[in-house]
C-alpha positions as CSV (number, residue, x, y, z in Angstrom):
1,X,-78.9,-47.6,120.4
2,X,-81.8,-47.4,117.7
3,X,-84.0,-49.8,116.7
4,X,-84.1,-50.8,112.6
5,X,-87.3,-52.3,111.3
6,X,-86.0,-52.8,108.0
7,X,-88.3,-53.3,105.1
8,X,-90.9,-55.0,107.9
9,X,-93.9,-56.4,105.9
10,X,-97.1,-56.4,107.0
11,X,-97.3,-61.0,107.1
12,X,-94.5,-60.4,109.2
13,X,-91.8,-61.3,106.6
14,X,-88.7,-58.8,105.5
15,X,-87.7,-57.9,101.9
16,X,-83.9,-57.3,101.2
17,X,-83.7,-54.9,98.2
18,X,-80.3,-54.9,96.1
19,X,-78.7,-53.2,93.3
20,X,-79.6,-49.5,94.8
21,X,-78.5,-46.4,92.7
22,X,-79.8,-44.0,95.3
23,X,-80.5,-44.0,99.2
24,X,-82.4,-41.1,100.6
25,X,-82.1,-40.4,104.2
26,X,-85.3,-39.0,105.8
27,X,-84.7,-37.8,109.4
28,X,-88.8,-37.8,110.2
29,X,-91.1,-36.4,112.5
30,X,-94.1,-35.5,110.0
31,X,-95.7,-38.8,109.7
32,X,-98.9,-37.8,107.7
33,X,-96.5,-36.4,104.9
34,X,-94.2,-39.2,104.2
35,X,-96.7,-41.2,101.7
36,X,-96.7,-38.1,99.3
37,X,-92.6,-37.5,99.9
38,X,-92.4,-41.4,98.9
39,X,-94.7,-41.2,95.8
40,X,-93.1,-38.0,94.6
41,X,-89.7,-39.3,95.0
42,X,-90.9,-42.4,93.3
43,X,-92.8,-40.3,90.4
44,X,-89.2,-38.3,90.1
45,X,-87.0,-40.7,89.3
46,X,-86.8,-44.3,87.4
47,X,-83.2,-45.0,89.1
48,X,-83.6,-47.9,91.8
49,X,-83.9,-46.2,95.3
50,X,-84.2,-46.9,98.9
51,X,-86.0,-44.5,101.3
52,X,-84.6,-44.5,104.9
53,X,-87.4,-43.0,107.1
54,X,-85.6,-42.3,110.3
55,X,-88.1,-41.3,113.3
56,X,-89.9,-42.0,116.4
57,X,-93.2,-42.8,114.6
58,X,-94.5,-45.9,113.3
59,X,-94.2,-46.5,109.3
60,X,-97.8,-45.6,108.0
61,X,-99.7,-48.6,106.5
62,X,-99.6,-47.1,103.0
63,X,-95.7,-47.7,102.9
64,X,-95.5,-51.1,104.6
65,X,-95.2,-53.3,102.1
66,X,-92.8,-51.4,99.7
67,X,-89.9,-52.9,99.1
68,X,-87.7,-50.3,98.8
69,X,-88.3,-48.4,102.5
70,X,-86.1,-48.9,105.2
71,X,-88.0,-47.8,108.2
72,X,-85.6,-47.0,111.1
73,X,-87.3,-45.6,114.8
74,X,-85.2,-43.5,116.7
75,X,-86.0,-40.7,119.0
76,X,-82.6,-38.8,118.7
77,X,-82.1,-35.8,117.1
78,X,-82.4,-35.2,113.1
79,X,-78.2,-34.8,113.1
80,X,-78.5,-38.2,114.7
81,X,-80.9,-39.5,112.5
82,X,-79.3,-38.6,109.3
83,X,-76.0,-40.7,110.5
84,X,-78.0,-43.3,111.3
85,X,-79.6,-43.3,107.5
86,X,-76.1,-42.8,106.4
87,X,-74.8,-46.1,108.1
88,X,-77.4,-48.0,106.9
89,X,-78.1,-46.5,103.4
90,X,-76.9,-49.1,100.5
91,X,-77.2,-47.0,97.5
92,X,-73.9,-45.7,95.7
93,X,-74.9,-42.1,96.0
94,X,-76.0,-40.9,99.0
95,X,-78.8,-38.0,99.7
96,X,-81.3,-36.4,102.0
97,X,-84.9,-35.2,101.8
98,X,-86.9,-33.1,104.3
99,X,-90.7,-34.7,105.1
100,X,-91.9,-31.6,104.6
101,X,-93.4,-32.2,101.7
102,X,-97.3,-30.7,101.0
103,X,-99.6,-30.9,98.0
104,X,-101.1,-28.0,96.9
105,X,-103.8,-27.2,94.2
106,X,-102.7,-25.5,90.9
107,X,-105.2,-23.3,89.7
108,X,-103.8,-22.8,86.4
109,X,-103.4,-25.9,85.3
110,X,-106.1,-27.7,87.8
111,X,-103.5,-30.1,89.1
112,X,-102.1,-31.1,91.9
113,X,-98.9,-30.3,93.0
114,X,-96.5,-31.2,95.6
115,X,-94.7,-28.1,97.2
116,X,-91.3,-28.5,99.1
117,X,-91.9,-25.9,102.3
């Protein structure tokens, strides 16, 4: 069985998020990318979406207190975890996203840029 910390705050509290348009499923093992997958994501889109991290790390800090991660450990496999992100996801459509996400520099226009690897 998995655990399912979801939404845990940092005062110890939990937030229920409603009315979601979109769940993304993140079956996660890169822990020190998922702040830039969550602000690009966010960034992207102005549709109400929850963000199921799914993985055997601990939710960093810098996403603890949004209120629209549900932050799921499990040390199964990503197949695994993206059922588990499918049973819990709320949203009336349904999608995935790699933590693979990177920023990079753009020389051109001296920006930075988040690259999908």
């Amino acid at each position: 069985m998995y655990e399912c910390d979801l939404n845990y705050t940092n005062n110890g509290g939990y937030k229920l998020m409603t009315n979601v348009d979109i769940s993304i499923i993140v079956p996660a093992i890169r822990k020190d990318r998922w702040v830039d997958l969550y602000n690009s994501i966010f960034l992207s889109t102005k549709r109400n979406f929850e963000l199921i991290i799914i993985g055997p790390y601990p939710l960093p800090d810098e996403l603890s207190d949004k209120s629209n991660i549900k932050y799921i450990q499990d040390y199964g496999n990503p197949n695994r975890a993206a059922q588990i992100g499918a049973i819990e996801a709320k949203g009336k459509f349904l999608t995935w996203a790699p933590d693979v996400w990177e920023r990079r520099f753009n020389l051109d226009t001296k920006e930075e840029v988040v690259y999908n690897e």
